[in-house]
C-alpha positions as YAML, in Angstrom:
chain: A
units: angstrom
residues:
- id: 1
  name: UNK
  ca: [-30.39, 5.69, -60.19]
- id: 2
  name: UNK
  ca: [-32.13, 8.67, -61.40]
- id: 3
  name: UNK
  ca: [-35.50, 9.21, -63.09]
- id: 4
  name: UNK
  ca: [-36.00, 8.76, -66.95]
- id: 5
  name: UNK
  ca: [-34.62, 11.99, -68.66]
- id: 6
  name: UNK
  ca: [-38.07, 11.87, -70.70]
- id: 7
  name: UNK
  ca: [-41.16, 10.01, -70.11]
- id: 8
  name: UNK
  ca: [-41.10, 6.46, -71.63]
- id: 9
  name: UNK
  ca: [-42.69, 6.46, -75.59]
- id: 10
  name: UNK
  ca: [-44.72, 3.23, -74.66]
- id: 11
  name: UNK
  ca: [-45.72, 0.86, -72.44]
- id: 12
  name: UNK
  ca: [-47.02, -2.85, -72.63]
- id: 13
  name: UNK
  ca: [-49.49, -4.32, -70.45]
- id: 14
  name: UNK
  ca: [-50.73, -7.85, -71.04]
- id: 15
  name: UNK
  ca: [-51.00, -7.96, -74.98]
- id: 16
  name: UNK
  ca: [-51.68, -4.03, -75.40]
- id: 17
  name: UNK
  ca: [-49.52, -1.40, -75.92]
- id: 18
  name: UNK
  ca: [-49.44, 2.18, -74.59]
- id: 19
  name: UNK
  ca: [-48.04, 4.36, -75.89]
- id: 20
  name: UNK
  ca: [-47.40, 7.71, -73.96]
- id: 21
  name: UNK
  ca: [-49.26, 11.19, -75.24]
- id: 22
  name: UNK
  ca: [-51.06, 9.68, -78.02]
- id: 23
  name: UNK
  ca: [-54.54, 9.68, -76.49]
- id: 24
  name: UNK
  ca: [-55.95, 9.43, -73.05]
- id: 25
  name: UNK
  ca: [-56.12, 5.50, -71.84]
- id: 26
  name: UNK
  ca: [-59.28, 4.46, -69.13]
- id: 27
  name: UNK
  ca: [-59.42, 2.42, -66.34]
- id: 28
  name: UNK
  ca: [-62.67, 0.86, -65.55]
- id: 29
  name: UNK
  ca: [-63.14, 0.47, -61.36]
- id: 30
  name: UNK
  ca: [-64.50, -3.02, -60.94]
- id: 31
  name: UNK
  ca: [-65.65, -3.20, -57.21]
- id: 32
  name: UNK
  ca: [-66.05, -6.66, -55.75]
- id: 33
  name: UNK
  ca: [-66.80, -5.33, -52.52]
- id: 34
  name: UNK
  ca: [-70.63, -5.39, -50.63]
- id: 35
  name: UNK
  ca: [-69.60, -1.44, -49.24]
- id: 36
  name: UNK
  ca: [-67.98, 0.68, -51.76]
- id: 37
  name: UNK
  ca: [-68.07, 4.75, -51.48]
- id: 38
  name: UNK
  ca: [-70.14, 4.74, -54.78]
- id: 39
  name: UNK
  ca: [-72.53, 2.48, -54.37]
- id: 40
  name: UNK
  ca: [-71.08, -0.11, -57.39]
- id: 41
  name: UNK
  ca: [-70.28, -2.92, -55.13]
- id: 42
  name: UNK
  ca: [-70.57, -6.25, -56.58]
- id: 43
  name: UNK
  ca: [-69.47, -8.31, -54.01]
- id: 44
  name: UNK
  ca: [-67.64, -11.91, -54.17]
- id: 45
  name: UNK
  ca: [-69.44, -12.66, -57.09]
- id: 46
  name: UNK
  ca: [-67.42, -13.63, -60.09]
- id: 47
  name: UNK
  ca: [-69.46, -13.67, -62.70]
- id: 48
  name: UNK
  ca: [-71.28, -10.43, -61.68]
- id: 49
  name: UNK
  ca: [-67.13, -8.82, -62.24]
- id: 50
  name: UNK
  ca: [-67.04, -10.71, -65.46]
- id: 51
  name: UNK
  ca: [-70.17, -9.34, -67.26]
- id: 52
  name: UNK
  ca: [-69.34, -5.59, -65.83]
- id: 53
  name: UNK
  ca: [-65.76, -6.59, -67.28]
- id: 54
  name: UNK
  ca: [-67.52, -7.45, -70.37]
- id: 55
  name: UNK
  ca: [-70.03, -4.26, -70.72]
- id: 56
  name: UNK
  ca: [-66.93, -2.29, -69.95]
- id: 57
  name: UNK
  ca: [-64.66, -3.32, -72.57]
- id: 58
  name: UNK
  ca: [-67.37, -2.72, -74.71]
- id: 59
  name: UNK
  ca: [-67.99, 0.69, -74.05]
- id: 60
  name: UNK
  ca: [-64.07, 1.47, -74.48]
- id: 61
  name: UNK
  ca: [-62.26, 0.31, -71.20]
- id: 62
  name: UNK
  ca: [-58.65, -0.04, -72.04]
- id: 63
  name: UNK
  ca: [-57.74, -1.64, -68.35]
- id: 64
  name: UNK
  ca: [-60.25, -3.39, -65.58]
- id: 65
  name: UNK
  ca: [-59.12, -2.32, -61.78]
- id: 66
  name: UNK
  ca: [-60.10, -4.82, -59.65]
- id: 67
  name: UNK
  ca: [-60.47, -4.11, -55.89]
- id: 68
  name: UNK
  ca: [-61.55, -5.93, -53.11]
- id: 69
  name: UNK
  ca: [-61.39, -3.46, -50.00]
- id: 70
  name: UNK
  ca: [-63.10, 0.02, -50.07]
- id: 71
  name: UNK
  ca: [-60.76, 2.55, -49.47]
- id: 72
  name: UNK
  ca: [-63.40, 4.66, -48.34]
- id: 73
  name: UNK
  ca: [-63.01, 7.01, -45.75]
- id: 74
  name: UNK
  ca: [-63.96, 5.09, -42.57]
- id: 75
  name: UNK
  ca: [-64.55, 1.96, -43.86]
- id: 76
  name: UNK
  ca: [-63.25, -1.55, -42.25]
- id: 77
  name: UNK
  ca: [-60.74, -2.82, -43.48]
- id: 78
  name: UNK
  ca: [-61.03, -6.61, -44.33]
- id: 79
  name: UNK
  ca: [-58.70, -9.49, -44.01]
- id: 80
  name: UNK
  ca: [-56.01, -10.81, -46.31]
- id: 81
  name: UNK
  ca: [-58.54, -14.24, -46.41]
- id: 82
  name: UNK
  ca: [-61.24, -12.09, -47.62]
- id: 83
  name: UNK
  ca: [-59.62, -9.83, -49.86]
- id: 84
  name: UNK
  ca: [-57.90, -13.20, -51.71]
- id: 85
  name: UNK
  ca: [-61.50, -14.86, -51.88]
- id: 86
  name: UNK
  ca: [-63.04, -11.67, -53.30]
- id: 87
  name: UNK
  ca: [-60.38, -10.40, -55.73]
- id: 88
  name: UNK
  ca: [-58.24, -13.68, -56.91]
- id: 89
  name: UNK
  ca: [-61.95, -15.71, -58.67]
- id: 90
  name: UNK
  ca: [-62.68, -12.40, -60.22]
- id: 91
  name: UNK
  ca: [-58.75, -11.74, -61.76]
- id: 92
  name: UNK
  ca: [-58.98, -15.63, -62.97]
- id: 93
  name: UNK
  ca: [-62.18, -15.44, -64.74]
- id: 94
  name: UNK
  ca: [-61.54, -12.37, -66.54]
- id: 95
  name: UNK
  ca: [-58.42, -12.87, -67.39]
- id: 96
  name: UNK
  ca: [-59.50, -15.95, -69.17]
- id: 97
  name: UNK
  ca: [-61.94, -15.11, -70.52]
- id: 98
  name: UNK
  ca: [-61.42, -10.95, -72.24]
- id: 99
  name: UNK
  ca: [-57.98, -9.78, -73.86]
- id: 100
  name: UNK
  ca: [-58.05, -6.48, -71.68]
- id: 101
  name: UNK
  ca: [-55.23, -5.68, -69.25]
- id: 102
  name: UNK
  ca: [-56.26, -6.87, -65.50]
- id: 103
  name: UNK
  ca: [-54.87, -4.67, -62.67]
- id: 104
  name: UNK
  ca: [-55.55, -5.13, -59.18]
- id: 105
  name: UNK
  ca: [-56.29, -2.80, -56.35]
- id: 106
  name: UNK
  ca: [-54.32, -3.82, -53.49]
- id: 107
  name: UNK
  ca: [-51.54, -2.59, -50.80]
- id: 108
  name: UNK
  ca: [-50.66, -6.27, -49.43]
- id: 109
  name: UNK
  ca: [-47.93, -8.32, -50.98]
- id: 110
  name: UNK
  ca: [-50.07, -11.90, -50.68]
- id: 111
  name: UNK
  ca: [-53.05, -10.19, -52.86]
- id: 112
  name: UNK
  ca: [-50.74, -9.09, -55.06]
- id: 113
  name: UNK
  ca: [-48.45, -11.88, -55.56]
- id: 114
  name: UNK
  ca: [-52.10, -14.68, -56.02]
- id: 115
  name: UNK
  ca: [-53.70, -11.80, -58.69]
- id: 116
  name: UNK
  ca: [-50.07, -11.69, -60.75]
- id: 117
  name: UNK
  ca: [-50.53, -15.80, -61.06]
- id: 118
  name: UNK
  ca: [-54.29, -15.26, -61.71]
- id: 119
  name: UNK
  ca: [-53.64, -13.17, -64.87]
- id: 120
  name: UNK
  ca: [-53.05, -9.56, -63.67]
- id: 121
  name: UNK
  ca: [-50.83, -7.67, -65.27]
- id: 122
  name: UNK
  ca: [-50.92, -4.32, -62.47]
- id: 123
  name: UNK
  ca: [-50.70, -4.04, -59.66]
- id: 124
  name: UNK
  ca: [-52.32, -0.43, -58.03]
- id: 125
  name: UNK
  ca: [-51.52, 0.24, -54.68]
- id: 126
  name: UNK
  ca: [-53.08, 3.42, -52.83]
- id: 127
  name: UNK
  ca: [-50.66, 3.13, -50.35]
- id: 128
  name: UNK
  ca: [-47.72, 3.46, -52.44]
- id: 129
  name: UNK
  ca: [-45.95, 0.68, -51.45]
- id: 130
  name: UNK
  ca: [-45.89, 1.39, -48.08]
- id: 131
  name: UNK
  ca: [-48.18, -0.33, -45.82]
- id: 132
  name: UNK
  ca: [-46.50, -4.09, -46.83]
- id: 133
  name: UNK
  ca: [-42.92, -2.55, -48.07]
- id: 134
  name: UNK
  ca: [-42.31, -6.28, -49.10]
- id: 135
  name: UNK
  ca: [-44.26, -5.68, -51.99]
- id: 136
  name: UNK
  ca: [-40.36, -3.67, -53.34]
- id: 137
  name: UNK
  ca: [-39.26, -6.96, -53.54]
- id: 138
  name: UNK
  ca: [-42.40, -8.36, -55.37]
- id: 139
  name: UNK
  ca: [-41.98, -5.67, -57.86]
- id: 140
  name: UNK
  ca: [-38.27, -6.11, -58.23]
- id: 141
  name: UNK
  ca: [-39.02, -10.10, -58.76]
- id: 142
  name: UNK
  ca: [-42.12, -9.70, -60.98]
- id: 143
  name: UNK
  ca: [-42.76, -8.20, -64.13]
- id: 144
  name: UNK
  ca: [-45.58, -6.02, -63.84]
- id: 145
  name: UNK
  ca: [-47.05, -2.91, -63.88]
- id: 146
  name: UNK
  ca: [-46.94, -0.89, -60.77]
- id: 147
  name: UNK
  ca: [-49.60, 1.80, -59.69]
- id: 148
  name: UNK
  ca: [-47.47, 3.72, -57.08]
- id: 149
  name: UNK
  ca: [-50.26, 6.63, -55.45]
- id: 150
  name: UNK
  ca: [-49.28, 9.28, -52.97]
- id: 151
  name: UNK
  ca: [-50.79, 8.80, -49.52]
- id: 152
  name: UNK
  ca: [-51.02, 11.86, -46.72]
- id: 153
  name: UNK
  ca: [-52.91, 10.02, -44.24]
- id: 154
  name: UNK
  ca: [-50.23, 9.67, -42.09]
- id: 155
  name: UNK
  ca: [-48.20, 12.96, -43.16]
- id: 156
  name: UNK
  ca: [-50.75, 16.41, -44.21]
- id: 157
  name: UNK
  ca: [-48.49, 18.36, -45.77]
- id: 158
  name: UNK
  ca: [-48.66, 22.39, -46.12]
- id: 159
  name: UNK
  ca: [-47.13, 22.25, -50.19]
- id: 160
  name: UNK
  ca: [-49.36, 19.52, -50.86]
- id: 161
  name: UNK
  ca: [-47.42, 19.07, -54.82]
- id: 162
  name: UNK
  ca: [-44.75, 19.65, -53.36]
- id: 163
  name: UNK
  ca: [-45.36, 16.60, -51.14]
- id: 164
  name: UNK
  ca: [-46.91, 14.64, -53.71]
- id: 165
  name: UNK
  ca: [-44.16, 15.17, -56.03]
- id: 166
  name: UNK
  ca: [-41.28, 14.43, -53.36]
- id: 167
  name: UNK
  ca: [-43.43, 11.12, -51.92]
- id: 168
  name: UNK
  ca: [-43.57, 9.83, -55.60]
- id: 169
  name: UNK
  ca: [-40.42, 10.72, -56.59]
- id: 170
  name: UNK
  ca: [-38.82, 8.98, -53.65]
- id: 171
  name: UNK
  ca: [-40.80, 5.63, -54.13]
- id: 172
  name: UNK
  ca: [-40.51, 5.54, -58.32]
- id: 173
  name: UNK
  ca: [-36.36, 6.32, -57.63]
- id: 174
  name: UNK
  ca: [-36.70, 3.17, -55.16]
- id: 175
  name: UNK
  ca: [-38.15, 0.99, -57.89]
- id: 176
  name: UNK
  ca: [-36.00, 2.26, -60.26]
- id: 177
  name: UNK
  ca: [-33.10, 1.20, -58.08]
- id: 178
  name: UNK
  ca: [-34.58, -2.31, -57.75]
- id: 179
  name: UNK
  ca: [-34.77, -2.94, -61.93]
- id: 180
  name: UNK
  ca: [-38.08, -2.14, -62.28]
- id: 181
  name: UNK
  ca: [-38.13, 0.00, -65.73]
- id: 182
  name: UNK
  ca: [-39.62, 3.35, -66.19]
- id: 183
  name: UNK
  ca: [-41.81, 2.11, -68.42]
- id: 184
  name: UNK
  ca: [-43.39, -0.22, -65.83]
- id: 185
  name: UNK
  ca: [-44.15, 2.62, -63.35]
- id: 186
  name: UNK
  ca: [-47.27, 4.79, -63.10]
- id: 187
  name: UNK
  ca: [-47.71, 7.76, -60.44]
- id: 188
  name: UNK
  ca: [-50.95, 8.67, -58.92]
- id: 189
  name: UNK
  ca: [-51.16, 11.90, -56.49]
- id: 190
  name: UNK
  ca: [-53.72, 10.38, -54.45]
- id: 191
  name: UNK
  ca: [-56.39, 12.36, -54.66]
- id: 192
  name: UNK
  ca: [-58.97, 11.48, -52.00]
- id: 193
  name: UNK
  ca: [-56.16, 10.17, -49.59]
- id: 194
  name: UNK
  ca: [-55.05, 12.52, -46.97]
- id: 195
  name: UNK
  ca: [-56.02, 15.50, -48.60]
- id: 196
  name: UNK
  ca: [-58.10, 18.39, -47.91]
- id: 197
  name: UNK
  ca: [-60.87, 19.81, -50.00]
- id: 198
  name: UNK
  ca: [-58.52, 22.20, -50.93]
- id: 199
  name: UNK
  ca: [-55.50, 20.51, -51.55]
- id: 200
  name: UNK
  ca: [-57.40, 17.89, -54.05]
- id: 201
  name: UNK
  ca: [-58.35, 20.89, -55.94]
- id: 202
  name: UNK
  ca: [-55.27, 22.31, -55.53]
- id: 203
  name: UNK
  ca: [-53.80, 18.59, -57.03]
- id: 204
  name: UNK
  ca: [-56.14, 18.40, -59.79]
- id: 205
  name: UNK
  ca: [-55.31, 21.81, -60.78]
- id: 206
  name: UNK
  ca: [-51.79, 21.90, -60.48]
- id: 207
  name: UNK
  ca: [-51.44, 18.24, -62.02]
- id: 208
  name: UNK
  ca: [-49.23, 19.44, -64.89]
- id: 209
  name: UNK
  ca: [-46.17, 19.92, -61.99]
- id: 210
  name: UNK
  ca: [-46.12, 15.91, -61.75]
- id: 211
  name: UNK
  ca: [-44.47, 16.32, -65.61]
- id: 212
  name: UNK
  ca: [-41.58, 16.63, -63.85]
- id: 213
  name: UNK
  ca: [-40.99, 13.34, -63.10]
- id: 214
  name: UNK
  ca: [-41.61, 11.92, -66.68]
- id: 215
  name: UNK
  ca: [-43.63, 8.96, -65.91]
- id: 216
  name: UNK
  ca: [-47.02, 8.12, -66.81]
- id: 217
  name: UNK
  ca: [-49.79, 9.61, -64.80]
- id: 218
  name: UNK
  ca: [-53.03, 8.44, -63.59]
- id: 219
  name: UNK
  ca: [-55.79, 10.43, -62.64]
- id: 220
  name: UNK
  ca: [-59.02, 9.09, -60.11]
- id: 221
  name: UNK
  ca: [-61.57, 11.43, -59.22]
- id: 222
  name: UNK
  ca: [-64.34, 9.66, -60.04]
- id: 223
  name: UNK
  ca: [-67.55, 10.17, -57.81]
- id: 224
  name: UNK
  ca: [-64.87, 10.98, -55.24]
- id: 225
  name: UNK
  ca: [-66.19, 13.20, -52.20]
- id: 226
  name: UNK
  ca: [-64.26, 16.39, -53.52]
- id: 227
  name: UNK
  ca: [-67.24, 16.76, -55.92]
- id: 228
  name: UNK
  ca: [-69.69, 15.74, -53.47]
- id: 229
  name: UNK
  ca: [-68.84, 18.71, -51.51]
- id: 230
  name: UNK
  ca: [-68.54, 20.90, -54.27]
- id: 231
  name: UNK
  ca: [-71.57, 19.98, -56.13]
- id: 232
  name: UNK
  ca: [-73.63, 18.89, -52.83]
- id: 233
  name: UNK
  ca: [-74.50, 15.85, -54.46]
- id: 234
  name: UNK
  ca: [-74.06, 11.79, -53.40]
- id: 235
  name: UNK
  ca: [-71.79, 9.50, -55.68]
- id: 236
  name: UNK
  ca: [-74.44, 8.30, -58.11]
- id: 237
  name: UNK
  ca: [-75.21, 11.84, -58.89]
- id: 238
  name: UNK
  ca: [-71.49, 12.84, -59.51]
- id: 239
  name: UNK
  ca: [-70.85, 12.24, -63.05]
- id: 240
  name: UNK
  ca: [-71.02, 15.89, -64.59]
- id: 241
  name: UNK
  ca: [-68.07, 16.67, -61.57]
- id: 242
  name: UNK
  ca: [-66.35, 13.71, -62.66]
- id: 243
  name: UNK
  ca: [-66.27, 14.74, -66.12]
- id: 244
  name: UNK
  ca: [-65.45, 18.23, -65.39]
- id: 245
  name: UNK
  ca: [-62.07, 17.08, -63.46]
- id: 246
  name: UNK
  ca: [-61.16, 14.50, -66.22]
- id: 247
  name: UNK
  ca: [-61.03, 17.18, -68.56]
- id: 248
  name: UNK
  ca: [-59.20, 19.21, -66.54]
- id: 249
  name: UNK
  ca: [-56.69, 16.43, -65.61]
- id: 250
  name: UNK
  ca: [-56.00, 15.85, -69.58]
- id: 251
  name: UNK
  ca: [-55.41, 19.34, -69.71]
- id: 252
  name: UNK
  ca: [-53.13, 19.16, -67.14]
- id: 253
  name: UNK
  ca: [-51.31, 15.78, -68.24]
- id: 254
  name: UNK
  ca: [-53.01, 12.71, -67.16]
- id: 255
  name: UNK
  ca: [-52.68, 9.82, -69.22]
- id: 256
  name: UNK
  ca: [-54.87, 7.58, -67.75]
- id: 257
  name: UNK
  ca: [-58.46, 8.12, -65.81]
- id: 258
  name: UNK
  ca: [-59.48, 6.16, -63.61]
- id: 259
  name: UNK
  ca: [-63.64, 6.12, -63.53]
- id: 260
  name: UNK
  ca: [-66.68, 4.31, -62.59]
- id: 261
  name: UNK
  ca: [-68.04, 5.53, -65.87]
- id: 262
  name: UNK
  ca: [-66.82, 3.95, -68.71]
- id: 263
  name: UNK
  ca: [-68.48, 5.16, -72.04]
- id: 264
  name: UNK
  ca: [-69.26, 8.69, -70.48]
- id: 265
  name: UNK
  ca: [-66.12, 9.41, -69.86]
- id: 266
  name: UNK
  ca: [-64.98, 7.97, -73.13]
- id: 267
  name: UNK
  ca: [-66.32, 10.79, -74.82]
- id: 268
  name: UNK
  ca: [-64.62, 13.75, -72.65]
- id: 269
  name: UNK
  ca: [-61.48, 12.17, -73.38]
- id: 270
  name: UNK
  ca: [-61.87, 11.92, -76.73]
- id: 271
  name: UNK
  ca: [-63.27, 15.33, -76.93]
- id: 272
  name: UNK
  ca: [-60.25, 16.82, -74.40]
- id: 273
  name: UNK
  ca: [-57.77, 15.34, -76.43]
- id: 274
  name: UNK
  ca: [-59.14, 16.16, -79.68]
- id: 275
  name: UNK
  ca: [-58.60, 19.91, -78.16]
- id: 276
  name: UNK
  ca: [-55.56, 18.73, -75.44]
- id: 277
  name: UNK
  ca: [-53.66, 17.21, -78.38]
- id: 278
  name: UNK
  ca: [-54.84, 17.48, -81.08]
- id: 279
  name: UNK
  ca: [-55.50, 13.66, -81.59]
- id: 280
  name: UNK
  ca: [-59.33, 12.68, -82.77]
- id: 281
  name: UNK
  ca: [-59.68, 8.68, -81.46]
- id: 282
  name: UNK
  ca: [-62.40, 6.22, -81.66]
...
């Protein structure tokens, strides 16, 4: 099996299609955790995700991330029990109740597997499949979207595209091999995980290199401590770095962004594709 001679045109996810280079698509973070890195937490609280859901689709959200365990630098992880109780109410009540694709935030199979029942239609792993590999044979079982992010905790790497592009090669080629189509596959380089400083910069501006492997790319940087220690500033005050690497990821070929601020960074994709490609959106 071999990767897609060309990226795929389109995409569908839940009831909404995407299709590939027409505009920029954004992914609104919805944290139902008490200790995330940015201070947005919601906790188990359902109906706190749901109105947050709500103001986000307003404002322009084209898919809800759900997560239920900071991936923070340092933080504790929690366990399966907790993560189900936190993320699985959250993924039922929005899914019933807005027509907005629901992806989930998760690197364990069980999470995974309840949030697919519950309505999600993604599944976003920052691991990229490996911490649970049982979640190969999920996604070869399961119709879905799959999030698959490169991780260099365990592995720094010198060439850090060049080990981004080899990690997410190797895992897509594995899904491929499994039946899961191109079109179901996103890659993520991961910035934030394993990386340096200087090899997220290095990521952000060498994104275009992940072209290569003609799938759809998504882009988080949001509030994410590469700007804090460029800008000197703490998460909530992070939104002029976050724009300033969305832009630059357009530029360099994302196709979705990731972000904690939805209508904000609405308009600097609209704007950086108006100039990117040419395309003016509403």
């Amino acid at each position: 099996m071999d990767l897609p001679a060309k990226k795929p045109e389109e995409s569908l996810f839940g009831s909404k299609q995407f299709g590939w280079g027409e505009r920029t698509y954004i992914m609104g973070i919805v944290n139902v955790t008490a200790d995330s890195f940015s201070g947005d937490g919601l906790g188990a609280d359902p109906e706190a995700a749901l109105e947050q859901a709500r103001r986000f689709a307003l404002e322009g959200a084209d898919i809800l991330d759900i997560g239920g365990e900071s991936t923070r630098p340092g933080s504790q992880p929690v366990s399966t029990r907790e993560e189900l109780d936190r993320v699985i109410p959250a993924v039922r009540l929005i899914s019933r109740n807005l027509d907005i694709p629901v992806s989930v935030d998760t690197y364990r199979r069980e999470v995974a597997e309840e949030a697919l029942k519950a309505g999600a239609c993604i599944i976003n792993d920052v691991w990229g499949l490996k911490k649970d590999p049982s979640l190969f044979e999920l996604a070869a079982k399961k119709p879905a979207g799959w999030v698959i992010t490169s991780n260099q905790r365990e592995n720094p790497a010198e060439d850090i595209m060049a080990a981004v592009t080899r990690e997410l090669r190797e895992t897509a080629l594995r899904l491929l091999g499994l039946g899961v189509p191109a079109r179901n596959i996103i890659i993520d380089p991961g910035v934030g995980f394993g990386k340096t400083l200087e090899q997220n910069l290095e990521i952000v501006r060498r994104l275009s290199e992940l072209k290569t492997l003609n799938l759809p790319i998504l882009l988080g940087t949001s509030r994410k401590s590469l700007i804090g220690q460029v800008l000197d500033t703490p998460p909530g005050e992070r939104l002029e770095g976050t724009a300033a690497t969305v832009a630059l990821g357009i530029g360099g070929g994302a196709d979705i962004v990731r972000v904690h601020d939805v209508a904000y960074m609405k308009r600097v994709c609209r704007m950086s594709d108006a100039v990117v490609r040419g395309k003016i959106w509403k």
